[in-house]
C-alpha angles and dihedrals in degrees: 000000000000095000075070095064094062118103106235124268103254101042119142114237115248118219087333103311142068116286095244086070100069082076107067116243108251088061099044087060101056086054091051087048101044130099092237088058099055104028098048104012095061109114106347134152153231078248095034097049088067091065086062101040086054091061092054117131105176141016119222146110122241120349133174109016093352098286114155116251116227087254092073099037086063092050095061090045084059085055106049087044097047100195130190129300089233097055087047091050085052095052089054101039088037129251101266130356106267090036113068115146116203099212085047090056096049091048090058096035093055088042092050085052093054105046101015129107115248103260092038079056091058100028093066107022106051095070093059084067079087090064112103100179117138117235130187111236118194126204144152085294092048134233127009132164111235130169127241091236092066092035086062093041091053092058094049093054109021129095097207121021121172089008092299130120105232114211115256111274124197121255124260098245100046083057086045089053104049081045103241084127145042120231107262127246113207133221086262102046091042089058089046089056101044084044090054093045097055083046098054092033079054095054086046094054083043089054100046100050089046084058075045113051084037087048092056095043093049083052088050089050093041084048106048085046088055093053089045095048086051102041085051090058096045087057093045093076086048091047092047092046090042092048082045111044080044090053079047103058086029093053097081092048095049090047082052094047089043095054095046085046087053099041090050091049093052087050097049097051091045086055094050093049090052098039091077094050085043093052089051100043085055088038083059098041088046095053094037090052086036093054094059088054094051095047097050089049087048085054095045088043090055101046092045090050088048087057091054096057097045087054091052102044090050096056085053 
């Protein structure tokens, strides 16, 4: 049994020392001394581990009177193993699409915190903060329901998760600012962007079938004027031929007018310059017939008067 406690041979040092360390020594001993350990932990591999992992019920680190939860005993067994980056990647991201085991994922997620590089750490755990499954998590007060999302959030920012210091780890913005990562957008703020770019991709479409739908009402109208122009044209010859033709028949009524117009006009004036000599010739002849007749009646008047006298005279 104690030939099971060794790191393998060709294990990579982390941070100086051997892998096992990174869990303190008072609790590595309890795994080494527990039942779990020896009875399931015995000769297992970077392929077999998954089978255990898959029968996991429950993360934590010690519960009852400290003894060590089969969460954490695999996790030292990952430790002392050391696989590849890739199979751990694998246990985080799922083994294939459609399977992806929980407890599998938070196996592989804890171990990548304890032995990964910074921006490994963030690269691949940060997605997993859009996993809402629920976990047990046992502990010295027993059971509790927790998400993967705050498990995972837990290890990013905690000192000490499943009774385990986790190594330092840089923070996000110093990485942002030497440029090894990109600032994060966030589940939220992706959906606000994608939100904001239908929105603006709608307006555009909007806009461009409003330039269309202009577009194609300044062509009607271009085009209707066109036709109008034309057919206005068209009708301009007729109208001509048809005014024409009309002046035409109309031409030898209007000569005719014309030349009664004229000949009453001639008339008329030649009426007007003899009516004065006219009035005066009758005003003449009047007064030449009308003189003989006053005479006679002043002659009449006279003698009568002279009559009149001598009758009255010789009365006297």
């Amino acid at each position: 049994m104690a030939m099971d406690n060794k790191t393998v041979r060709d294990a990579i040092a982390i941070r100086g020392t051997d892998p096992q360390f990174l869990i303190e020594k008072i609790l590595r001993t309890r795994i080494y001394e527990c039942s779990y350990w020896k009875e399931q932990c015995f000769g297992l591999t970077e392929s077999t581990i998954i089978e255990k992992a898959y029968e996991l019920t429950c993360i934590g680190g010690q519960y009852g009177v400290q003894k060590p939860t089969d969460f954490m005993c695999l996790v030292l067994k990952l430790l002392q193993l050391q696989p590849r980056e890739q199979i751990v990647i694998k246990y985080i991201t799922g083994l294939t699409e459609s399977e992806n085991n929980k407890y599998l994922r938070a196996l592989g997620a804890f171990y990548l915190r304890l032995v990964g590089k910074p921006v490994d750490i963030y690269t691949y755990l940060e997605p997993l903060l859009d996993d809402s499954r629920k976990l047990r998590k046992r502990g010295m007060g027993g059971y509790s329901i927790i998400h993967m999302d705050e498990f995972i959030d837990e290890l990013l920012r905690e000192e000490r998760v499943c009774d385990v210091v986790l190594p330092r780890l840089v923070k996000r913005h110093v990485l942002e600012d030497s440029g090894d990562l990109d600032p994060r957008v966030s589940t939220l703020e992706a959906l606000e962007m994608e939100l904001e770019q239908e929105r603006l991709a709608e307006e555009r479409a909007a806009a461009g079938a409003g330039e269309g739908s202009d577009a194609e009402d300044r062509s009607r109208s271009r085009s209707k004027s066109r036709s109008k122009s034309r057919s206005r044209s068209r009708s301009r010859p007729s109208s001509r031929s048809r005014s024409r033709s009309r002046s035409r028949s109309r031409s030898p009524d209007r000569r005719r007018r014309r030349d009664v117009s004229a000949s009453r006009s001639r008339s008329r004036s030649r009426s007007r310059s003899r009516s004065p000599a006219r009035k005066n010739h009758g005003r003449r002849g009047r007064s030449a017939s009308r003189s003989p007749d006053r005479k006679r009646r002043a002659s009449h008047r006279s003698k009568s008067r002279s009559r009149s006298r001598s009758r009255s005279r010789s009365r006297s």
